[in-house]
PDB file of N, CA, C and O in Angstrom:
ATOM      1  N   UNK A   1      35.102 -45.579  69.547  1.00  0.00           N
ATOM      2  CA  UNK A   1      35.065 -45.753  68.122  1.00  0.00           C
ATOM      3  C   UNK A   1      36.507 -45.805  67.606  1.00  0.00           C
ATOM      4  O   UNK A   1      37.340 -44.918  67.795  1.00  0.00           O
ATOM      5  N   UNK A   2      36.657 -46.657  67.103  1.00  0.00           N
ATOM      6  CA  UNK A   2      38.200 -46.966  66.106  1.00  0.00           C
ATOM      7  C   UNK A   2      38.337 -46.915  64.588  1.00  0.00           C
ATOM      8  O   UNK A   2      37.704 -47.633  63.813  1.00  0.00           O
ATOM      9  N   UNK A   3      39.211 -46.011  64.258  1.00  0.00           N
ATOM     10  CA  UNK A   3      39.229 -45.708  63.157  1.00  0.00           C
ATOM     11  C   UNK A   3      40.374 -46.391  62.450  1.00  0.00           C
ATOM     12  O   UNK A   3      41.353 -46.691  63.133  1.00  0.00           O
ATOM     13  N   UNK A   4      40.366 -46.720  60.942  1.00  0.00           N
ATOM     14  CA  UNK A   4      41.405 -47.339  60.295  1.00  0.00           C
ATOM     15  C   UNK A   4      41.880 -46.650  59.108  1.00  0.00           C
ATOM     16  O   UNK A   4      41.320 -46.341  58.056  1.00  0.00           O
ATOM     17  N   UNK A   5      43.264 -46.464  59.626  1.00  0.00           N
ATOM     18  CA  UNK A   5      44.074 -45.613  58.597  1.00  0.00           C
ATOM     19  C   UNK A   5      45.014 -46.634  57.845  1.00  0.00           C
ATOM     20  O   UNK A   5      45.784 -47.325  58.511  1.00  0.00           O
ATOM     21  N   UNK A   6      44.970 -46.734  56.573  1.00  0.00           N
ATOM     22  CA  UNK A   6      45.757 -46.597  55.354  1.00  0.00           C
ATOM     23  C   UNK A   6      46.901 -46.054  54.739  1.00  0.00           C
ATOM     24  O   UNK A   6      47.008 -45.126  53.937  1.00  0.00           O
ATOM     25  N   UNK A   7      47.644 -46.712  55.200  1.00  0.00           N
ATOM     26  CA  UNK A   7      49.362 -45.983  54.776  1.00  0.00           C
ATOM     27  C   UNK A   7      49.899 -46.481  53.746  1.00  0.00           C
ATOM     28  O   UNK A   7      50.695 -47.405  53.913  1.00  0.00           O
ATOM     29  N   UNK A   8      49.640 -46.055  52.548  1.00  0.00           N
ATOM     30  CA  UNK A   8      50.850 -46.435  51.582  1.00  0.00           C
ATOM     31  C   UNK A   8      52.223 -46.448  51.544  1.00  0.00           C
ATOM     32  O   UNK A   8      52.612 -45.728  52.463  1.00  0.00           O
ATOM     33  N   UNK A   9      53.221 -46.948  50.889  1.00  0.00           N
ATOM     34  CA  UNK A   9      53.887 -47.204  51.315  1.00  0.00           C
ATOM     35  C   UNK A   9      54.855 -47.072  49.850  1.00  0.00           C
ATOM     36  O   UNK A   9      56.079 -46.970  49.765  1.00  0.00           O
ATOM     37  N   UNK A  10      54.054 -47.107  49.005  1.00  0.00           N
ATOM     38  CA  UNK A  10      54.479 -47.017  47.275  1.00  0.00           C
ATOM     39  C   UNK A  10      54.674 -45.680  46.607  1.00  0.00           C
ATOM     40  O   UNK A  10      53.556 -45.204  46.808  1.00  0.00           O
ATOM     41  N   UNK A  11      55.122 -45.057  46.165  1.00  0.00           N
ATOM     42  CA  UNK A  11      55.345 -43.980  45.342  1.00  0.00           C
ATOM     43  C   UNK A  11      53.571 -43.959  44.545  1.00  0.00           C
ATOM     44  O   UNK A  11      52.972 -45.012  44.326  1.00  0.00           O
ATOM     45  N   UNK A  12      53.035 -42.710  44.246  1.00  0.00           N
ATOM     46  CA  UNK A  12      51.875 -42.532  43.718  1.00  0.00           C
ATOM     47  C   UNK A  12      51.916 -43.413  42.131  1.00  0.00           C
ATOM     48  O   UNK A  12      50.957 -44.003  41.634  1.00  0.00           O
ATOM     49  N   UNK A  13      53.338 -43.290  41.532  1.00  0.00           N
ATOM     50  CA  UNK A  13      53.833 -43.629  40.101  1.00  0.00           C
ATOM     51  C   UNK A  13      54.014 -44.999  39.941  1.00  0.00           C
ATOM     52  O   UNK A  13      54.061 -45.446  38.795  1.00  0.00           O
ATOM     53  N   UNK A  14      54.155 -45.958  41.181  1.00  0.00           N
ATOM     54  CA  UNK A  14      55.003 -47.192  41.093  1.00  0.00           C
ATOM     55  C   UNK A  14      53.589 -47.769  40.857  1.00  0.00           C
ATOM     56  O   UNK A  14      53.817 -48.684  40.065  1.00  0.00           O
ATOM     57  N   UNK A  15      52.376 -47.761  41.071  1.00  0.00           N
ATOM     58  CA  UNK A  15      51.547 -49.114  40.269  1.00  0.00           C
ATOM     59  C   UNK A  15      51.652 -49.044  38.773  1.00  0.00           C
ATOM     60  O   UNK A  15      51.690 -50.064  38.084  1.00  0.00           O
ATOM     61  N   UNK A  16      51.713 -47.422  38.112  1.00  0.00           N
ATOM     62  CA  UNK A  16      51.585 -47.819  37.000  1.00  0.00           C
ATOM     63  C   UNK A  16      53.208 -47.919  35.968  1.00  0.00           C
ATOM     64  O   UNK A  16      53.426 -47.937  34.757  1.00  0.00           O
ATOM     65  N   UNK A  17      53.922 -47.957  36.966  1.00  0.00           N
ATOM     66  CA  UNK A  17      55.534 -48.588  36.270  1.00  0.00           C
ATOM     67  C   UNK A  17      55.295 -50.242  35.869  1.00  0.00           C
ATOM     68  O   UNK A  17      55.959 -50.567  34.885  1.00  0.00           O
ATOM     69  N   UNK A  18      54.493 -51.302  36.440  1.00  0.00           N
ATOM     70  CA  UNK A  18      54.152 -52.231  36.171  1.00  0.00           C
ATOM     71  C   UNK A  18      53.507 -52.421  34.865  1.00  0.00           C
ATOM     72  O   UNK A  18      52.322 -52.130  34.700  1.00  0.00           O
ATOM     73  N   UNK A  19      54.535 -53.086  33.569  1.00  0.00           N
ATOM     74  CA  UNK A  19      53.748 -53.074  32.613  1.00  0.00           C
ATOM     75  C   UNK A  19      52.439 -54.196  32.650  1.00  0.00           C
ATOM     76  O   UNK A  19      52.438 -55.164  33.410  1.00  0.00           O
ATOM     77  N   UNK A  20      51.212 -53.850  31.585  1.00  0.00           N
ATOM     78  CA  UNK A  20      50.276 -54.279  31.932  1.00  0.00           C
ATOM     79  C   UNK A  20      50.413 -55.612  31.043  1.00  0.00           C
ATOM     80  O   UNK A  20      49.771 -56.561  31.494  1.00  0.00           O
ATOM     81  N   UNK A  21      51.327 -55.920  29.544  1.00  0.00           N
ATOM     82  CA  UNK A  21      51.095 -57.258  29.717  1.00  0.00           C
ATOM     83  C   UNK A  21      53.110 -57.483  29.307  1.00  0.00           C
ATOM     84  O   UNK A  21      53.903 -56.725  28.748  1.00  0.00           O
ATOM     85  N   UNK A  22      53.260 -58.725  29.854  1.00  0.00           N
ATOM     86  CA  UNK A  22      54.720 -58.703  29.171  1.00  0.00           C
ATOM     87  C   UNK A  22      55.190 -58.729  27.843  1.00  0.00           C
ATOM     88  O   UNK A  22      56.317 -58.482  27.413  1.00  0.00           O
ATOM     89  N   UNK A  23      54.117 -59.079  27.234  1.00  0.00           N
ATOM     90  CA  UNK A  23      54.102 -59.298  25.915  1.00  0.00           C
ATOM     91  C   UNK A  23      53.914 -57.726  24.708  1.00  0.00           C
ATOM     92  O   UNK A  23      53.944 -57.474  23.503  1.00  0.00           O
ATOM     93  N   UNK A  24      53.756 -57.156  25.789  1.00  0.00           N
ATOM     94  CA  UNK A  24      53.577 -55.971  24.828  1.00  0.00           C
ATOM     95  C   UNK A  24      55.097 -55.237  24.730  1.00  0.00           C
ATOM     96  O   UNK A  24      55.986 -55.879  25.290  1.00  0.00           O
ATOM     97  N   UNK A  25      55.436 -54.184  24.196  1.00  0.00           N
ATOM     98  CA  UNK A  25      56.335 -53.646  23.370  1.00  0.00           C
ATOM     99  C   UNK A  25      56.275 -52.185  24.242  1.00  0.00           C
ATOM    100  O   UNK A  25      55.559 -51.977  25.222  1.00  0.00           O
ATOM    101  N   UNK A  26      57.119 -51.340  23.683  1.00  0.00           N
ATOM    102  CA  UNK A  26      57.110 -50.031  24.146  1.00  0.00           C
ATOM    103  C   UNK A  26      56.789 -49.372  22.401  1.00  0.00           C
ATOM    104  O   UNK A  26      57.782 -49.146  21.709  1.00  0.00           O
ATOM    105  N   UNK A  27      55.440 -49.119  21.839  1.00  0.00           N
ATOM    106  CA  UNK A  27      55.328 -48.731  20.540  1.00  0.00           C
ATOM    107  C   UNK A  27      55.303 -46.752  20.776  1.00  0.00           C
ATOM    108  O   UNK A  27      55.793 -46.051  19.891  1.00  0.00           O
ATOM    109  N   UNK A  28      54.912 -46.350  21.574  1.00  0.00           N
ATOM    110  CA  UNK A  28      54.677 -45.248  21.492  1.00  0.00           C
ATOM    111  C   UNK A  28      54.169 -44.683  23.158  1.00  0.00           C
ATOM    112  O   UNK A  28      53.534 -45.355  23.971  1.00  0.00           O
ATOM    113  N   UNK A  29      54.604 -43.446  23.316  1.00  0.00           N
ATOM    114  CA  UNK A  29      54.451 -42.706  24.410  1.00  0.00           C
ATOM    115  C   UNK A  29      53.539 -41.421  24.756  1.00  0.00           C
ATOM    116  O   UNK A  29      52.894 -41.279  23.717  1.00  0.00           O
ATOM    117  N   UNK A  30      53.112 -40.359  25.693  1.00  0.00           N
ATOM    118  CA  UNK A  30      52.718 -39.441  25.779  1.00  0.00           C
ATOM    119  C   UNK A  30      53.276 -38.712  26.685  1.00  0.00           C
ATOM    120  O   UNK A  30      53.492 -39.149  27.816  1.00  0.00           O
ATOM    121  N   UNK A  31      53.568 -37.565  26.326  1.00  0.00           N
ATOM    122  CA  UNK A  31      53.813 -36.473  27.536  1.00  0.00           C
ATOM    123  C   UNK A  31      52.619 -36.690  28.929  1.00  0.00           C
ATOM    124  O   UNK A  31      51.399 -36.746  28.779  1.00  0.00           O
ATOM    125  N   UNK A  32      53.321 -36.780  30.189  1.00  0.00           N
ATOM    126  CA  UNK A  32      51.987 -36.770  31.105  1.00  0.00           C
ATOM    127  C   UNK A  32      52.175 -35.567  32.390  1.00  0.00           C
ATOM    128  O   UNK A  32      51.198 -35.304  33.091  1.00  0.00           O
ATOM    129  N   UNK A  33      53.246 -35.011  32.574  1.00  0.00           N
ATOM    130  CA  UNK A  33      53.604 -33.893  32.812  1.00  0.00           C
ATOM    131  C   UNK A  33      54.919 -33.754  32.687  1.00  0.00           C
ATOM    132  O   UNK A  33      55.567 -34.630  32.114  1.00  0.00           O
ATOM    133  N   UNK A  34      55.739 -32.216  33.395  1.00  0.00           N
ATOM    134  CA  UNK A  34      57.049 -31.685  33.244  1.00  0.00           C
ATOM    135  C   UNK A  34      57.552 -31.865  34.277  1.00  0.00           C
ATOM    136  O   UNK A  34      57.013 -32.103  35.358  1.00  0.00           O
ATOM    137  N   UNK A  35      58.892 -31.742  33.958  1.00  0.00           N
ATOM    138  CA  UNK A  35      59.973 -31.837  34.545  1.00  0.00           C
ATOM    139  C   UNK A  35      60.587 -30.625  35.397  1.00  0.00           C
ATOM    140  O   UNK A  35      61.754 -30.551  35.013  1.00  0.00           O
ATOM    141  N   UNK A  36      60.439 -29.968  36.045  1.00  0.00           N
ATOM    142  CA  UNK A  36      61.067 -28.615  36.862  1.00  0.00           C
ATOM    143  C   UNK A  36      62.544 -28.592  37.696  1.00  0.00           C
ATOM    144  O   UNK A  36      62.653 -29.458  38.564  1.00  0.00           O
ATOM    145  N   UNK A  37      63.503 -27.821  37.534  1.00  0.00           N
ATOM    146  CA  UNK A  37      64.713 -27.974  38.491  1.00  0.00           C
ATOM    147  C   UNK A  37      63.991 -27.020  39.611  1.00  0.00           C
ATOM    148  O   UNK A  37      63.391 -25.974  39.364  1.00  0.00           O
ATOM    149  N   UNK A  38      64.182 -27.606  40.874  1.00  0.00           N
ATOM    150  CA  UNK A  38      63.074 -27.427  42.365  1.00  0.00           C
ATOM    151  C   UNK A  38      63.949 -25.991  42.640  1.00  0.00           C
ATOM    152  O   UNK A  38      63.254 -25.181  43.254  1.00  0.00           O
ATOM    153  N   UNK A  39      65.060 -25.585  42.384  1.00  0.00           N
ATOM    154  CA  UNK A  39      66.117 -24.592  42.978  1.00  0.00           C
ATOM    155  C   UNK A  39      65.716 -23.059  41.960  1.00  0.00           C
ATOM    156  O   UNK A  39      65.505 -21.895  42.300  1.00  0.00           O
ATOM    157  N   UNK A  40      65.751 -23.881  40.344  1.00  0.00           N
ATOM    158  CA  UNK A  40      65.237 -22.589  39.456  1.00  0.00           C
ATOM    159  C   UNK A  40      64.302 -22.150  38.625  1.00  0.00           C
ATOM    160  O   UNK A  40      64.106 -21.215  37.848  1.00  0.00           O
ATOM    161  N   UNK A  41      63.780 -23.118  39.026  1.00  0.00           N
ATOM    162  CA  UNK A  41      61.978 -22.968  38.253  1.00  0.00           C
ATOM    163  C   UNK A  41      62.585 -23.883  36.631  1.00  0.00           C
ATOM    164  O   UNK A  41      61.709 -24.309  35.878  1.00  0.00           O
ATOM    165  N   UNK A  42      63.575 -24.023  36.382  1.00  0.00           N
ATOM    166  CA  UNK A  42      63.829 -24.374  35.009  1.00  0.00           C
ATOM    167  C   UNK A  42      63.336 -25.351  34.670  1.00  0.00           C
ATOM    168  O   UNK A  42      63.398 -26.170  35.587  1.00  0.00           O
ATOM    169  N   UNK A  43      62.657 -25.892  33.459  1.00  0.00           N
ATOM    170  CA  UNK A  43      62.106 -26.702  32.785  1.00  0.00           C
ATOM    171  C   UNK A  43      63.084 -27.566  32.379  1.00  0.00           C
ATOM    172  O   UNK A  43      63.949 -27.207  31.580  1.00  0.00           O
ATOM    173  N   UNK A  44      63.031 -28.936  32.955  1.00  0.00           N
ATOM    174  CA  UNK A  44      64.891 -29.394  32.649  1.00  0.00           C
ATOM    175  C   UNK A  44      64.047 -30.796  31.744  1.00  0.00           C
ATOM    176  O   UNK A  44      64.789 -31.475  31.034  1.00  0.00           O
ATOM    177  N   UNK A  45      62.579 -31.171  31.797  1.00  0.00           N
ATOM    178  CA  UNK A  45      62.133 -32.464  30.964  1.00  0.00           C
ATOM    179  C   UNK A  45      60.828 -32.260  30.864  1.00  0.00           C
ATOM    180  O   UNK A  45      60.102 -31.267  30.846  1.00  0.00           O
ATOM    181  N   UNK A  46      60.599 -34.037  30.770  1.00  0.00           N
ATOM    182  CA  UNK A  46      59.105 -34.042  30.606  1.00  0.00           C
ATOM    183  C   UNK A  46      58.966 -36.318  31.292  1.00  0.00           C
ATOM    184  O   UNK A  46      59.722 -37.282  31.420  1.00  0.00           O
ATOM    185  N   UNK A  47      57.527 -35.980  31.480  1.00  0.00           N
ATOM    186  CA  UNK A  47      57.549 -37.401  32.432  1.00  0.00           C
ATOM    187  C   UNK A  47      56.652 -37.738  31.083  1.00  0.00           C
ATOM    188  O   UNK A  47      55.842 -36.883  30.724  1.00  0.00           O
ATOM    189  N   UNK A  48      56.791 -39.117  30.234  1.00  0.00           N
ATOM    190  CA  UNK A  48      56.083 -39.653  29.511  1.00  0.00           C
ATOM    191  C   UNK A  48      55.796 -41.727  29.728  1.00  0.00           C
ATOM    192  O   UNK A  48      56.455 -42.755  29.883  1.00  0.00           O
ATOM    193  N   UNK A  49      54.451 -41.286  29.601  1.00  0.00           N
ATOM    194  CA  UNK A  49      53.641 -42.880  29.986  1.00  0.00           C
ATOM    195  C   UNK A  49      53.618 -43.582  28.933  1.00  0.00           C
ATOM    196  O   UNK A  49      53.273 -42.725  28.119  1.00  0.00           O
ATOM    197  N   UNK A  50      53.789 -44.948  28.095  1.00  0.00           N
ATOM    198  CA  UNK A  50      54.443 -45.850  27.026  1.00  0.00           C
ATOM    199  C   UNK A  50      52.993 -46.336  26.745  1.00  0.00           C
ATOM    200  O   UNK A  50      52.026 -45.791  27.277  1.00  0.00           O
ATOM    201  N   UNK A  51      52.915 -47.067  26.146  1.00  0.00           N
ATOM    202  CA  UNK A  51      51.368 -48.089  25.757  1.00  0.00           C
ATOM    203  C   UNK A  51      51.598 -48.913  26.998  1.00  0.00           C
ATOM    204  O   UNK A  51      50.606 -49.424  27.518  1.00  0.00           O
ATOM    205  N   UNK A  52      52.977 -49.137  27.624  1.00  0.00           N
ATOM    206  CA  UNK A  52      52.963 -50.561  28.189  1.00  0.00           C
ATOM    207  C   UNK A  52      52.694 -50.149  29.961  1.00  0.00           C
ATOM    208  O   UNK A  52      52.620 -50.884  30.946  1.00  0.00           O
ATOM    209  N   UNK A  53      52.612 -48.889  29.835  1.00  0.00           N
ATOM    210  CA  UNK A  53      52.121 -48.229  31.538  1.00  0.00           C
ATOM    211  C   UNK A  53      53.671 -47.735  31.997  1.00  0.00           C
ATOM    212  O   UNK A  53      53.659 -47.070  33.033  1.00  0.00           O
ATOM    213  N   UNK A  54      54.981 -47.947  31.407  1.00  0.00           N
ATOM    214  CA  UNK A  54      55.982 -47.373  32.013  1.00  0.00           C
ATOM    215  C   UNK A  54      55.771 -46.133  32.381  1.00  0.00           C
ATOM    216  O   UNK A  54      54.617 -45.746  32.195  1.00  0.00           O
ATOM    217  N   UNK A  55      56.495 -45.393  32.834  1.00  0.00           N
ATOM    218  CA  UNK A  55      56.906 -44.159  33.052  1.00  0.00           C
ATOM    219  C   UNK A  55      58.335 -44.246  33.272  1.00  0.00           C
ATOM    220  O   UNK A  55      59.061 -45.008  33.910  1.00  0.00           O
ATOM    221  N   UNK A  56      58.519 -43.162  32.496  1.00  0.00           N
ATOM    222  CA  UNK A  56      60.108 -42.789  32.007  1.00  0.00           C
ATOM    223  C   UNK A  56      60.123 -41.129  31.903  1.00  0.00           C
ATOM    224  O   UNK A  56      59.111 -40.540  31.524  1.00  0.00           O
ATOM    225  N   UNK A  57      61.731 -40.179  32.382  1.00  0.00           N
ATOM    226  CA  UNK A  57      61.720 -39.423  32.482  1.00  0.00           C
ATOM    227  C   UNK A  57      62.339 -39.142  31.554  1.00  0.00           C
ATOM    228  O   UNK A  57      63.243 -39.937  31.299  1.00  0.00           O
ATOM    229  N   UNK A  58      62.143 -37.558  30.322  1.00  0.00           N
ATOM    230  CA  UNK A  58      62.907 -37.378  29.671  1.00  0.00           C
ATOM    231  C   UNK A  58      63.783 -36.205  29.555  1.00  0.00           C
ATOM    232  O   UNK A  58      63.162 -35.143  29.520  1.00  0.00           O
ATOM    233  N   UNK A  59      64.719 -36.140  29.504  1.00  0.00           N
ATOM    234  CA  UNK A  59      65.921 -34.763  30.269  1.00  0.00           C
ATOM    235  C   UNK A  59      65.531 -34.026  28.811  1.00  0.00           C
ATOM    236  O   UNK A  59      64.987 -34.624  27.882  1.00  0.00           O
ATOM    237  N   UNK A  60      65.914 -32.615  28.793  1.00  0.00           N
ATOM    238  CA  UNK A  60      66.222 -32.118  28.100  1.00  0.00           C
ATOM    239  C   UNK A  60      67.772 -31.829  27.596  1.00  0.00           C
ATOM    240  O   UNK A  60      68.257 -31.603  26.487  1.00  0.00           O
ATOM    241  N   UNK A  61      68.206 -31.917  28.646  1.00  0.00           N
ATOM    242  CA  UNK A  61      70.143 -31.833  28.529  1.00  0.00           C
ATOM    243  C   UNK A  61      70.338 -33.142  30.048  1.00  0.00           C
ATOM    244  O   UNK A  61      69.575 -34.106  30.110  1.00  0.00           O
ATOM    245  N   UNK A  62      71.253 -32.952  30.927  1.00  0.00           N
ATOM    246  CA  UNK A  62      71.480 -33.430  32.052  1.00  0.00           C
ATOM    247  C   UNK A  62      70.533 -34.244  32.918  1.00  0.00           C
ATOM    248  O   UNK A  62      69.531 -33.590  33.204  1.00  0.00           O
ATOM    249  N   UNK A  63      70.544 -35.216  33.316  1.00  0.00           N
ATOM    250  CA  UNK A  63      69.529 -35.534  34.329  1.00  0.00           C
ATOM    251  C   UNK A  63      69.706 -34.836  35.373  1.00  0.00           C
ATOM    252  O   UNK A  63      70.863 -34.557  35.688  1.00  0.00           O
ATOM    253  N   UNK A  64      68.477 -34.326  36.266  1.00  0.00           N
ATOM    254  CA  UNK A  64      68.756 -33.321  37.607  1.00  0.00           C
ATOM    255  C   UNK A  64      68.245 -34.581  38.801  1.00  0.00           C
ATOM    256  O   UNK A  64      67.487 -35.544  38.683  1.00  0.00           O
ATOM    257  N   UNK A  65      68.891 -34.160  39.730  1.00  0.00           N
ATOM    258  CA  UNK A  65      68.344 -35.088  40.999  1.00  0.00           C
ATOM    259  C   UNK A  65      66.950 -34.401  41.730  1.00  0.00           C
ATOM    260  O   UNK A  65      65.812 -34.849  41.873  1.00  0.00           O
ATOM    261  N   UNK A  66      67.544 -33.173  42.101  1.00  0.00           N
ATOM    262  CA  UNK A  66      66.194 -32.068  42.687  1.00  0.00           C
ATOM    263  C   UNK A  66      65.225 -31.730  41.762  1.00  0.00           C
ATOM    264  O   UNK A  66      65.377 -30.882  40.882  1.00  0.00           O
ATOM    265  N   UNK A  67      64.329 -32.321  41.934  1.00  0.00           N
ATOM    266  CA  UNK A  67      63.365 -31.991  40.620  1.00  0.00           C
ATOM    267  C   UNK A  67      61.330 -31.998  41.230  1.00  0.00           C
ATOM    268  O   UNK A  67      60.864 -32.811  42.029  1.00  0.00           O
ATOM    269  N   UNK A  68      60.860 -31.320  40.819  1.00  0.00           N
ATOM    270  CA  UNK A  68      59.500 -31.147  40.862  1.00  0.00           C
ATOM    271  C   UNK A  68      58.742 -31.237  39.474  1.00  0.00           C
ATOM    272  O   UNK A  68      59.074 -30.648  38.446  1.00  0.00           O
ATOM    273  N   UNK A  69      57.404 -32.289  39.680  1.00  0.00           N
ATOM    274  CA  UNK A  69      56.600 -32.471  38.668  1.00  0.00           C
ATOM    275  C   UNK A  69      55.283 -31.859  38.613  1.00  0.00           C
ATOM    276  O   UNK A  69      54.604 -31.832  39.640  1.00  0.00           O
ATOM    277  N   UNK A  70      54.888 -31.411  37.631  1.00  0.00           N
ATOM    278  CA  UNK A  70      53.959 -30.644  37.317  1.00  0.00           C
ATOM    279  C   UNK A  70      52.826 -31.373  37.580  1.00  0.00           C
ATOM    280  O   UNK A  70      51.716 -30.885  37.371  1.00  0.00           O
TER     281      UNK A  70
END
């Protein structure tokens, strides 16, 4: 019996970075989770999704590289 495995290969986030039409705008956003520094538990942002499917990160001060999302 042979089994078939499925490897992605994309970030979980990258289908919906593709906006859904070009024609649309960036009118408004939502918080969709936080931002964590991975070293101090600190709350350094927040990850927010656009009408147009972006995702964009938003710092509170500094952008951090080491970071964990809620």
């Amino acid at each position: 019996m042979t089994s078939v495995v499925k490897i992605k290969t994309k970030p979980i986030f990258a289908a919906r970075r593709v906006k859904k039409c070009d024609c649309e705008e960036r009118l408004h956003a939502q918080a969709v989770k936080r931002i964590y520094d991975r070293q101090t538990g600190e709350l350094v942002g927040w990850l927010y999704e656009w009408n147009t499917g972006d995702i964009t990160p938003r710092w509170s001060a500094a952008p951090h590289s080491d970071v964990v999302y809620e």
